[in-house]
C-alpha positions as CSV (number, residue, x, y, z in Angstrom):
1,X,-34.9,-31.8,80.4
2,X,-35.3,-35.5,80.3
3,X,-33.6,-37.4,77.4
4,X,-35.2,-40.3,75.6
5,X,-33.2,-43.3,74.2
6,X,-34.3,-45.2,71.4
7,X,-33.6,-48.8,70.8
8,X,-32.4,-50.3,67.6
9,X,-32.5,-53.8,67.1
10,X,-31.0,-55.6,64.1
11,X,-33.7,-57.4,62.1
12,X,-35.7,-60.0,64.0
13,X,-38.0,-63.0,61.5
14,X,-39.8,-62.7,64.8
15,X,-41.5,-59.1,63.9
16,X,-43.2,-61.2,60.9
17,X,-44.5,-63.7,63.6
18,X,-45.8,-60.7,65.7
19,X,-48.0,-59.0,62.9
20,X,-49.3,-62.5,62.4
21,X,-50.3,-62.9,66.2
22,X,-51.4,-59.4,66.3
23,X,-54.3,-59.7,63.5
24,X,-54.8,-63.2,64.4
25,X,-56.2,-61.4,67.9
26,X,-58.0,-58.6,66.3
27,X,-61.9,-59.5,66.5
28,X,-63.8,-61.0,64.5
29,X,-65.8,-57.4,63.1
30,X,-62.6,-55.9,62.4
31,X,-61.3,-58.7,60.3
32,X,-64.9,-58.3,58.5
33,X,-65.0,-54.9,57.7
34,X,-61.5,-54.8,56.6
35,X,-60.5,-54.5,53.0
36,X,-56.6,-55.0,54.2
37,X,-54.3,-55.1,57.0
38,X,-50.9,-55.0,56.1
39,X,-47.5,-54.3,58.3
40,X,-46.2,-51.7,58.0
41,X,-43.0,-49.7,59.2
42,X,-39.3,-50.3,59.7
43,X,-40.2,-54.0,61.0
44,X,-41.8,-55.0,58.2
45,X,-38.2,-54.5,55.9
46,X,-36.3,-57.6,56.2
47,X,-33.0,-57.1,57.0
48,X,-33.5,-53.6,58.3
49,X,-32.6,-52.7,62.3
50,X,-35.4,-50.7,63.5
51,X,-37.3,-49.8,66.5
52,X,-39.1,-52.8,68.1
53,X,-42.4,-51.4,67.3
54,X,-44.8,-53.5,64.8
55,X,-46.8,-50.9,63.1
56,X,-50.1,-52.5,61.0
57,X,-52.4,-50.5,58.3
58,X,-55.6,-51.4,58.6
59,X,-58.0,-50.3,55.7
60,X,-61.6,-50.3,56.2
C-alpha cells in the first residue's frame, strides 16, 4: 500500500498573485460567458497554511 504525503505550506500573498495569473490566462469566451470567477479553497484564506493548490469557481 503506497502512502501519500501532503504538503502544508504556511500562507503565501503569492496564492493571490496566482489566481490573478490564472484568470488572466483563461480565454477570452470563458471570461465572456462568465458571471464570476472567484478563488476559492484553503489558499484563498489569508493567513491560513494550506495545500499549495489554487482552487477557482467559475460560474457560468
Amino acid at each position: 500500500m503506497r502512502t501519500e504525503h501532503i504538503v502544508i505550506e504556511d500562507y503565501t500573498p503569492q496564492w493571490k498573485t496566482e489566481f490573478q495569473k490564472i484568470v488572466a490566462s483563461l480565454g477570452n469566451e470563458i471570461l465572456a460567458k462568465s458571471l464570476s470567477i472567484e478563488h476559492v479553497g484553503s489558499t484563498s484564506v489569508e493567513n491560513l497554511a494550506a495545500k499549495p493548490i489554487i482552487d477557482m469557481d467559475i460560474v457560468i
